[in-house]
Rosetta silent file (secondary structure, phi, psi, omega in degrees, C-alpha in Angstrom):
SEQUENCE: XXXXXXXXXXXXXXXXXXXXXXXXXXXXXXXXXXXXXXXXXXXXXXXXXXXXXXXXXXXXXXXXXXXXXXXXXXXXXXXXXXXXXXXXXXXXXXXXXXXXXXXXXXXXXXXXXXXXXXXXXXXXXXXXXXXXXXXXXXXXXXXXXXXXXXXXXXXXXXXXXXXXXXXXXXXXXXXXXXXXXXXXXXXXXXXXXXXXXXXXXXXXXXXXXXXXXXXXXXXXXXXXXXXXXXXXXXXXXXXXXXX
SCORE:     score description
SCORE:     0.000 S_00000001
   1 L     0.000  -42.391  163.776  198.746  164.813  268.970 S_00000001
   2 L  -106.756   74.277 -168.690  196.883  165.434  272.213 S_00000001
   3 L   -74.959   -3.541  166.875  198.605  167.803  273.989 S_00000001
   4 L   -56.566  -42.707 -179.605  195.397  168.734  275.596 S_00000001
   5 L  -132.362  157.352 -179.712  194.538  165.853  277.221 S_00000001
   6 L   -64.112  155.213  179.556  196.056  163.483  280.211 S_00000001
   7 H   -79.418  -26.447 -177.011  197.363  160.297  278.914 S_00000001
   8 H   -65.672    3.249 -149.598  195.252  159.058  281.724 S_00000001
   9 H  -125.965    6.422  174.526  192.057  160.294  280.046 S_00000001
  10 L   -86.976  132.474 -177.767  193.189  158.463  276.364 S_00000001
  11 L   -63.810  160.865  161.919  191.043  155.699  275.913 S_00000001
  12 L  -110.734  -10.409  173.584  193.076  152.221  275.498 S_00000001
  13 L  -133.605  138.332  168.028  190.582  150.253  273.558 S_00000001
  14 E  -147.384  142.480  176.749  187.895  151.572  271.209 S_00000001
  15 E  -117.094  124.814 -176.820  185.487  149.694  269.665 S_00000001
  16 E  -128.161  144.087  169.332  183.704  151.086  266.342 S_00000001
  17 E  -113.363  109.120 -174.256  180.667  150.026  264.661 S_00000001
  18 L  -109.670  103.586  175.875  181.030  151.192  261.196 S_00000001
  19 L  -111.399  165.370  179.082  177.933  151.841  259.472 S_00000001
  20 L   131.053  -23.642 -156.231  177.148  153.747  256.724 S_00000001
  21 H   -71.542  -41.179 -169.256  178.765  151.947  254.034 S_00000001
  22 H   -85.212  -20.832 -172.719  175.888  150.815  251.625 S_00000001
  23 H   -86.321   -1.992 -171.872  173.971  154.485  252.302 S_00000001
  24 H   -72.089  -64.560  162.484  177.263  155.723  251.485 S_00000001
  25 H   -36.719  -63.967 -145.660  177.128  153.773  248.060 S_00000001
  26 H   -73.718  -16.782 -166.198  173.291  154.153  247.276 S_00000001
  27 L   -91.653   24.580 -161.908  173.982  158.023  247.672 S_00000001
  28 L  -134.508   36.404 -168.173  176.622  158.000  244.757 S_00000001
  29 L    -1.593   82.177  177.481  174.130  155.782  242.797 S_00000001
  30 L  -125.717  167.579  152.126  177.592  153.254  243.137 S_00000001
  31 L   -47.098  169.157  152.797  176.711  149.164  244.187 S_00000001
  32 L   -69.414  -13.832 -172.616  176.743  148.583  247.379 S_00000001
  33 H   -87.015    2.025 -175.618  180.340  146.550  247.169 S_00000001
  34 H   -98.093  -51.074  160.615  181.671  149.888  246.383 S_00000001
  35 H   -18.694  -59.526 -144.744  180.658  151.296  249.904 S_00000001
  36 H  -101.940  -24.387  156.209  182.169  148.326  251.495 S_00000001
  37 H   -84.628  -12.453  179.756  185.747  148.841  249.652 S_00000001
  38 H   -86.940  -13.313  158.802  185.624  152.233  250.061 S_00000001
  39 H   -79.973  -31.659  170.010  185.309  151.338  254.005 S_00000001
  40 H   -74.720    7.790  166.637  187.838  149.038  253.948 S_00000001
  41 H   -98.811  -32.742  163.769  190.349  152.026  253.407 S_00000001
  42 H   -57.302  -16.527 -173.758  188.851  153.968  256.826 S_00000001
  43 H  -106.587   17.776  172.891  189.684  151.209  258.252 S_00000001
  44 H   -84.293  -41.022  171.601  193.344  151.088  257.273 S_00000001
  45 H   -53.458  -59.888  178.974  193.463  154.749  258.064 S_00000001
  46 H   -54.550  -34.726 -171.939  191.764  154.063  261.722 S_00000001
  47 H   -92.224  -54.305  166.612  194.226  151.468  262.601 S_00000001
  48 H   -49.363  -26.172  177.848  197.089  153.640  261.581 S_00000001
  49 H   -78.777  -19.826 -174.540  195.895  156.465  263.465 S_00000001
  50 H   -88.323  -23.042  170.825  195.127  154.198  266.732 S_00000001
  51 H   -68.595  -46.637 -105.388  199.152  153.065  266.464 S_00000001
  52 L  -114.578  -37.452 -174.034  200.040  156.501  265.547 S_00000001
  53 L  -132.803   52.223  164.453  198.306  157.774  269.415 S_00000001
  54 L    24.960   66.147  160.451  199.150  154.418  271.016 S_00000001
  55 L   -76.463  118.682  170.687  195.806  152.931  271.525 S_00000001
  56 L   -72.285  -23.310  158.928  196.200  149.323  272.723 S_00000001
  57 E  -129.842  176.815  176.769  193.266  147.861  270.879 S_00000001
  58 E  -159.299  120.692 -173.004  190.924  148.646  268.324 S_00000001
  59 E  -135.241  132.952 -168.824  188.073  146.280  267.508 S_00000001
  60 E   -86.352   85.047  174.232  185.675  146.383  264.301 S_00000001
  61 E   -53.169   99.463  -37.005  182.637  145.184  264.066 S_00000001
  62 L   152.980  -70.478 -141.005  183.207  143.630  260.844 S_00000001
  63 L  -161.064   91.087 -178.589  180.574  140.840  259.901 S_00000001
  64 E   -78.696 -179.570  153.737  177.188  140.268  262.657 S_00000001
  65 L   -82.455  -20.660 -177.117  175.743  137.366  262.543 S_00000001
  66 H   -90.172  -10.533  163.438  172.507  139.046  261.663 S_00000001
  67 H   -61.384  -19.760  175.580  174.417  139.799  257.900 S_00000001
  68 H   -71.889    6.584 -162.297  173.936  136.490  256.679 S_00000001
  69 H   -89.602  -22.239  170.219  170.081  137.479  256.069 S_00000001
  70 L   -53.938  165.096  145.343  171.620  140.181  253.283 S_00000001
  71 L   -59.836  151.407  175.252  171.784  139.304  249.962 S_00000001
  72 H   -31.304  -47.662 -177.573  173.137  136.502  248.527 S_00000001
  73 H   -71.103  -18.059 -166.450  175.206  138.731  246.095 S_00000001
  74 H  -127.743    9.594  160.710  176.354  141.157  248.736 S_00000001
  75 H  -100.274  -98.664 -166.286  177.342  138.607  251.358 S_00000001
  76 L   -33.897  -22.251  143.792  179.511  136.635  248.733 S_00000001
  77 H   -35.162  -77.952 -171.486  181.026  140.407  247.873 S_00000001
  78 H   -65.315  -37.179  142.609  181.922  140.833  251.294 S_00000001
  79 H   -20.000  -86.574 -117.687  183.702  137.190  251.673 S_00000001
  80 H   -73.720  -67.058 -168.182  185.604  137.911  248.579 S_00000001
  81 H   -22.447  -52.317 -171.454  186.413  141.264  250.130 S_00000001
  82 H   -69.371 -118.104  170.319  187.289  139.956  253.678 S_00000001
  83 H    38.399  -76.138 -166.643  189.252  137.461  251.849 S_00000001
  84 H   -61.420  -56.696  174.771  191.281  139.276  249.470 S_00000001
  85 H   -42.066  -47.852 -164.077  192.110  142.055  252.632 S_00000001
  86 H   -78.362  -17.084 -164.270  193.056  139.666  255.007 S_00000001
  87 H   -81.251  -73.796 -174.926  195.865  138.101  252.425 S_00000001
  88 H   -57.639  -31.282  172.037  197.309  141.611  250.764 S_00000001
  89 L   -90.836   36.240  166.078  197.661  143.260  254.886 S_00000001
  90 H   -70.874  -54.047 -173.611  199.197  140.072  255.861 S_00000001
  91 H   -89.160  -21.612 -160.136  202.414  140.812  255.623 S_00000001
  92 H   -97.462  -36.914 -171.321  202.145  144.476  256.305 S_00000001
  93 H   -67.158  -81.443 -156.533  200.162  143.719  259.780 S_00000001
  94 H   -48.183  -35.798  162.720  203.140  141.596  260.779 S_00000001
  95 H   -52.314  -59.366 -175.564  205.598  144.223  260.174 S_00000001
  96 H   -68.911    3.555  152.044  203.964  146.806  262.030 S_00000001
  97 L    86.359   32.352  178.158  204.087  144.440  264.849 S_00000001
  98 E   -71.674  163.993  171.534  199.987  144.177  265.048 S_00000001
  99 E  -117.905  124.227 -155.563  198.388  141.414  266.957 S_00000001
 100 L  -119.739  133.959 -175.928  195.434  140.201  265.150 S_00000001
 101 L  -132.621   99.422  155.216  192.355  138.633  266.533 S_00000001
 102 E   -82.581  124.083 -178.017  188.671  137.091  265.106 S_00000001
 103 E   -98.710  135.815 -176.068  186.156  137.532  267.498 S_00000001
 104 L    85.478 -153.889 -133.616  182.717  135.102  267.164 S_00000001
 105 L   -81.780  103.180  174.335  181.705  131.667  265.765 S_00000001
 106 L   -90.610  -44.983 -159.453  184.935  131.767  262.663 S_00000001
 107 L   -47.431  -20.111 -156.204  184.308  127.972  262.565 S_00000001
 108 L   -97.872  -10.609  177.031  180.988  128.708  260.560 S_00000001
 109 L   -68.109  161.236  179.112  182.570  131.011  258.089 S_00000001
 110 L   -67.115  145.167 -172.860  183.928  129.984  254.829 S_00000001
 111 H   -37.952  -64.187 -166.896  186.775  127.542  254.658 S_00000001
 112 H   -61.184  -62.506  165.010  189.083  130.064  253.025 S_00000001
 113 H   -38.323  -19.424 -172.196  188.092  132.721  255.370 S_00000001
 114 H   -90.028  -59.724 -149.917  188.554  130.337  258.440 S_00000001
 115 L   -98.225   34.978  152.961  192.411  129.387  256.891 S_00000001
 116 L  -127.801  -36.900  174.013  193.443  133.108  256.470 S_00000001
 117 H   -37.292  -72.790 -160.941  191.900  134.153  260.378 S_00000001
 118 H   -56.090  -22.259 -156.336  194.210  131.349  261.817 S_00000001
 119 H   -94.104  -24.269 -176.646  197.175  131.802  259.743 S_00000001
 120 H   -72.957  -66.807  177.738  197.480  136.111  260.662 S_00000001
 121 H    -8.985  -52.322  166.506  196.735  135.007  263.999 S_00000001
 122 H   -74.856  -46.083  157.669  199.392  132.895  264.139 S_00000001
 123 H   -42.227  -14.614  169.004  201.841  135.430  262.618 S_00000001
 124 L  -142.161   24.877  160.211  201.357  137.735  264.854 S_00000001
 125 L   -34.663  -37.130 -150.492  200.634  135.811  268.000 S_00000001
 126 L  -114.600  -22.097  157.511  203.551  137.559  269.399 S_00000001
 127 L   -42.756  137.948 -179.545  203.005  140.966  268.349 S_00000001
 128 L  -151.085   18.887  134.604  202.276  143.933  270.919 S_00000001
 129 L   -17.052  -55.986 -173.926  201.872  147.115  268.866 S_00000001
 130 E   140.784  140.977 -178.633  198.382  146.818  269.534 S_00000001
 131 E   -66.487  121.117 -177.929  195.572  144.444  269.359 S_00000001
 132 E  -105.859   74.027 -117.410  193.627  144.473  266.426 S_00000001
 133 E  -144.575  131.865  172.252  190.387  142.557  266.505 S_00000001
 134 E  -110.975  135.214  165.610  187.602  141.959  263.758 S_00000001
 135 E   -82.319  105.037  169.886  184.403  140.866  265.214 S_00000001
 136 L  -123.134  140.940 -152.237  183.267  138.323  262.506 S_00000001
 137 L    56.768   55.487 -160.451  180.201  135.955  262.685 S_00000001
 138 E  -117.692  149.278  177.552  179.632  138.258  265.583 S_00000001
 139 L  -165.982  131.174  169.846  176.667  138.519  267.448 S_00000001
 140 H   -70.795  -53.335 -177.790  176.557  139.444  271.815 S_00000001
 141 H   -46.941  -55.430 -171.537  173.503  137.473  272.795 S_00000001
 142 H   -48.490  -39.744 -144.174  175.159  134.700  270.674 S_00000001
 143 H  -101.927  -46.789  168.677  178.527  135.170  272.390 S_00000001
 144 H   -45.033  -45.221 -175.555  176.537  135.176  275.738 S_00000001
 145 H   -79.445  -16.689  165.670  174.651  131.791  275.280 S_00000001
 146 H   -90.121   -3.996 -175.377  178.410  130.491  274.589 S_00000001
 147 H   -86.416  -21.108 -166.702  179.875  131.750  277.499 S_00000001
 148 H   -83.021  -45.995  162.426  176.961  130.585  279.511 S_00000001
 149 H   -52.596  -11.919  175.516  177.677  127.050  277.744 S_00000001
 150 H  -101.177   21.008 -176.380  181.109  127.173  278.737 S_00000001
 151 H  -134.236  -10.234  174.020  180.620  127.699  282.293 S_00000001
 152 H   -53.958  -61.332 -151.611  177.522  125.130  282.211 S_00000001
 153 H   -52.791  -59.432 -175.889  180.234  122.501  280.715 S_00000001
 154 H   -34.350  -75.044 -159.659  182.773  123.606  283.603 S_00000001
 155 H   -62.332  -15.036  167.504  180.379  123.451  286.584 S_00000001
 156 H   -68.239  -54.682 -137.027  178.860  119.889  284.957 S_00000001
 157 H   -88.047  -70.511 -132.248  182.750  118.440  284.601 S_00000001
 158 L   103.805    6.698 -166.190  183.058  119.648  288.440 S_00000001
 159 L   -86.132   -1.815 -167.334  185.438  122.205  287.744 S_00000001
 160 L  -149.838  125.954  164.431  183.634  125.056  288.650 S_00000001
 161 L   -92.274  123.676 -162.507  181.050  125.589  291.656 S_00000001
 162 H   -51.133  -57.169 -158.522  177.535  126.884  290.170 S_00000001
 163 H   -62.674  -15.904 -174.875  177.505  128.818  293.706 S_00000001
 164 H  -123.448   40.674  173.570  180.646  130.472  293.586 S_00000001
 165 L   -93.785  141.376 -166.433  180.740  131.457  290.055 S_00000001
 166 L   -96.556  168.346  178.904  182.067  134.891  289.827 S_00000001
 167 L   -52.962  -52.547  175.823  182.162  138.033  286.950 S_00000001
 168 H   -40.257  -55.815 -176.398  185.803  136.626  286.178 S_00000001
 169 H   -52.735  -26.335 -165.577  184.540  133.233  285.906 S_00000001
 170 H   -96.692   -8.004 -157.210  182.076  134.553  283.127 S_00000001
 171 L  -128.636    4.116 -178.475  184.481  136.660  281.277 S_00000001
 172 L  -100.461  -20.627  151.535  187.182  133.741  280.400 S_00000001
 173 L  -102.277   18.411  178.375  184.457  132.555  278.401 S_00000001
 174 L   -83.259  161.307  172.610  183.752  135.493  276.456 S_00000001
 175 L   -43.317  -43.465  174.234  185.561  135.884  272.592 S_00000001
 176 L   -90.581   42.339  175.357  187.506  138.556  274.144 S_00000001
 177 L   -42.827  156.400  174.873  189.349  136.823  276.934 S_00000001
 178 L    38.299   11.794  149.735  192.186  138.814  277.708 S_00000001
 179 L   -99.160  126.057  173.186  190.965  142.477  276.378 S_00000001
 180 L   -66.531  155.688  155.851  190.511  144.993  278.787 S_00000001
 181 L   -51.170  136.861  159.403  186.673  146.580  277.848 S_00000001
 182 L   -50.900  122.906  161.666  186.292  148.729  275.567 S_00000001
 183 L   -59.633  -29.395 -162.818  186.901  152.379  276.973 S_00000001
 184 E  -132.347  129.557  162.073  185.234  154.066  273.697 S_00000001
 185 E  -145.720  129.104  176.583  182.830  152.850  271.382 S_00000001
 186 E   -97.278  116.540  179.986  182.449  154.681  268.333 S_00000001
 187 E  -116.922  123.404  162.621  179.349  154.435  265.441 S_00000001
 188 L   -70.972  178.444  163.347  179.126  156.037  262.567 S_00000001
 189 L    77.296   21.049 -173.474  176.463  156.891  259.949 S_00000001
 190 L    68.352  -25.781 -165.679  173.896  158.765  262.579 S_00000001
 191 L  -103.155  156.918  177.772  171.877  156.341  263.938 S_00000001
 192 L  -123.584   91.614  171.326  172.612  155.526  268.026 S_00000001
 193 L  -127.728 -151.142 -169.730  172.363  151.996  269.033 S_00000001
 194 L  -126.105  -59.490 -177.159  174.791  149.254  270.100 S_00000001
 195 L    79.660   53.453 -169.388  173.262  146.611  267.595 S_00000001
 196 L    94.559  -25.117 -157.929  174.435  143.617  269.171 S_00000001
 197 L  -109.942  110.146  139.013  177.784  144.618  269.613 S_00000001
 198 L    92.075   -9.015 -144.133  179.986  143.891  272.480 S_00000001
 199 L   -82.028  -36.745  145.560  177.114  143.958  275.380 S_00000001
 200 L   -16.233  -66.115 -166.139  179.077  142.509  278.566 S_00000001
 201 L  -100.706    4.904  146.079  181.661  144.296  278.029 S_00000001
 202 L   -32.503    7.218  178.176  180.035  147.624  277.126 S_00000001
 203 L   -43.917  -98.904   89.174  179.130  147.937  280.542 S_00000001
 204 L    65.146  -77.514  168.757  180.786  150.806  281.123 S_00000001
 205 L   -25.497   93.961 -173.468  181.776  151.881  278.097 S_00000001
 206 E   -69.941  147.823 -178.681  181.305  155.914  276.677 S_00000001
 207 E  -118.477  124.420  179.911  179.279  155.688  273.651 S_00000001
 208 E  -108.354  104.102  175.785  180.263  158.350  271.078 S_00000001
 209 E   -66.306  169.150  142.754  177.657  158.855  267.647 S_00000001
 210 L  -133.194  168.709 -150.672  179.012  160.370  264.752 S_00000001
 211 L  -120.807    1.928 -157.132  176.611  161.677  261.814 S_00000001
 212 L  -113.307  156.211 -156.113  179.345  160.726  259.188 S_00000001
 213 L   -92.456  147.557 -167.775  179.256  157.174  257.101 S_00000001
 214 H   -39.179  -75.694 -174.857  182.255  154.949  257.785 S_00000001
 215 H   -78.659   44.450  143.089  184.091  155.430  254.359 S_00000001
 216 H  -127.966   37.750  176.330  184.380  158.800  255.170 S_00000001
 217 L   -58.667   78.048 -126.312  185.539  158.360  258.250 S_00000001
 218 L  -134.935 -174.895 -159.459  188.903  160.153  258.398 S_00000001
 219 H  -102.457   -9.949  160.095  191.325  160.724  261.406 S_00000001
 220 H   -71.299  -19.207  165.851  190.083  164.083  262.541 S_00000001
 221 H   -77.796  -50.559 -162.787  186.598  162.044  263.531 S_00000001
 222 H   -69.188  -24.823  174.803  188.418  159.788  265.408 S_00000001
 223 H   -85.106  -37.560  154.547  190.171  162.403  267.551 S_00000001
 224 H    -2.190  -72.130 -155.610  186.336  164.581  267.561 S_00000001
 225 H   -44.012  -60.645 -145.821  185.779  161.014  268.970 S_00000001
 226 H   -97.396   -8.880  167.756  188.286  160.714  271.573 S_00000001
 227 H   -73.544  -37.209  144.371  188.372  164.221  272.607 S_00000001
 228 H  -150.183   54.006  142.498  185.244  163.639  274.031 S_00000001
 229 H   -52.452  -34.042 -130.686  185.548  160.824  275.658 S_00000001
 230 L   -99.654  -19.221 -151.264  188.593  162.334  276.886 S_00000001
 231 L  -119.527  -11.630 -174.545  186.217  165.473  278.933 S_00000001
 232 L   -74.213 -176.523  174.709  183.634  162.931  280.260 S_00000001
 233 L  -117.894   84.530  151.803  183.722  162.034  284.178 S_00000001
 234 L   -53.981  131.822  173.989  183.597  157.960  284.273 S_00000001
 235 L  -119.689  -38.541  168.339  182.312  157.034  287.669 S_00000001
 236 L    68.973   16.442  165.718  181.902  153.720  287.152 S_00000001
 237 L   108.649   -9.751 -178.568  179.095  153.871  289.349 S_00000001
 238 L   -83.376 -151.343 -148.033  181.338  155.821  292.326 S_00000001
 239 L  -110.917 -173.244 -166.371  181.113  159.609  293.217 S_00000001
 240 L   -71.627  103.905 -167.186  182.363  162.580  290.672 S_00000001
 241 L   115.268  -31.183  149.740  185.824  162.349  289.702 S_00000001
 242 L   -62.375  148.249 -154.791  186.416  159.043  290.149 S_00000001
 243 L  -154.980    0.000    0.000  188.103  157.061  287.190 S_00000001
């Protein structure tokens, strides 16, 4: 698919923030719930395309934390949605041998939503396709103040010395233990921020805009996307050339 570029230069994790969905909607005088099913097919498309060019993860910003402040009508929409999604690819994600992951605070989500996380999870605990991860109830500062409680709790217990705590030490209590960083993070819908998303391990990261709203998001943006990632020179803070 890329015969262009070194496999060493393919990202292995990308992270997308897919916006766009409701301006997508308002510009089709459709609801806004129309947006947000017509997004949930990029991202069945996106995940097939990231197996399809061996990507080892792919993680969604899904759900912030700053979403419950939408309406009431278009929060309970997206539940139902998430809901409904998570049930009917259930069976298909386990075939394709995905490994499925919710990233943030799940406990506070609705019951039914909470009982459908844990149960793909468990189904495909074992899976290695590639890692599939929706950030839901997600927020970074938020995810920060828990990692800093979970290294408080440690270093209280005696398990950890406050003087010798290290980056490592700090990263076992983020949601995404055991994910490399994202190499690529991709936003749609024109505007270029982070929003929250991801900000540890975004260190790092190449950040790639796109001008086009998530459900049209199709699999020629994502290689746009990764082609060029694929030409910058990561330094990582070293000299030119380094990777």
């Amino acid at each position: 698919m890329f015969p262009q570029i070194d496999v060493q230069r393919m990202p292995r994790h990308i992270a997308i923030i897919m916006d766009g969905n409701r301006r997508w909607a308002k510009a089709r005088f459709l609801p806004r719930v129309e947006g947000h099913r017509r997004g949930v097919k990029a991202v069945r498309r996106t995940l097939e395309a990231c197996i399809d060019f061996k990507v080892s993860a792919l993680t969604l910003y899904t759900f912030s934390s700053e979403n419950w402040n939408r309406a009431e009508e278009e929060v309970s929409s997206l539940m139902d949605l998430l809901a409904y999604h998570l049930r009917s690819e259930m069976a298909e994600l386990v075939q394709q041998g995905v490994r499925f992951r919710a990233l943030g605070r799940v406990d506070q989500l609705p019951g039914k939503i909470r009982e459908l996380v844990r149960e793909l999870e468990n189904l495909t605990r074992d899976n290695s396709t590639i890692a599939f991860n929706l950030a839901l109830n997600y927020g970074g500062r938020q995810e920060l103040v828990d990692a800093c409680r979970g290294v408080a709790l440690e270093a209280r217990e005696g398990r950890l010395d406050p003087a010798a705590i290290t980056e490592a030490d700090f990263a076992r209590h983020l949601t995404t233990v055991g994910l490399p960083d994202p190499d690529l993070l991709i936003r749609t819908g024109g505007e270029q921020r982070v929003s929250n998303f991801l900000l540890w391990q975004c260190a790092y990261t190449e950040l790639v805009f796109l001008p086009v709203f998530w459900p049209d998001f199709e699999r020629k943006h994502l290689v746009e996307a990764i082609e060029t990632f694929a030409r910058r020179d990561r330094r990582f803070g070293g000299g030119s050339g380094e990777r």
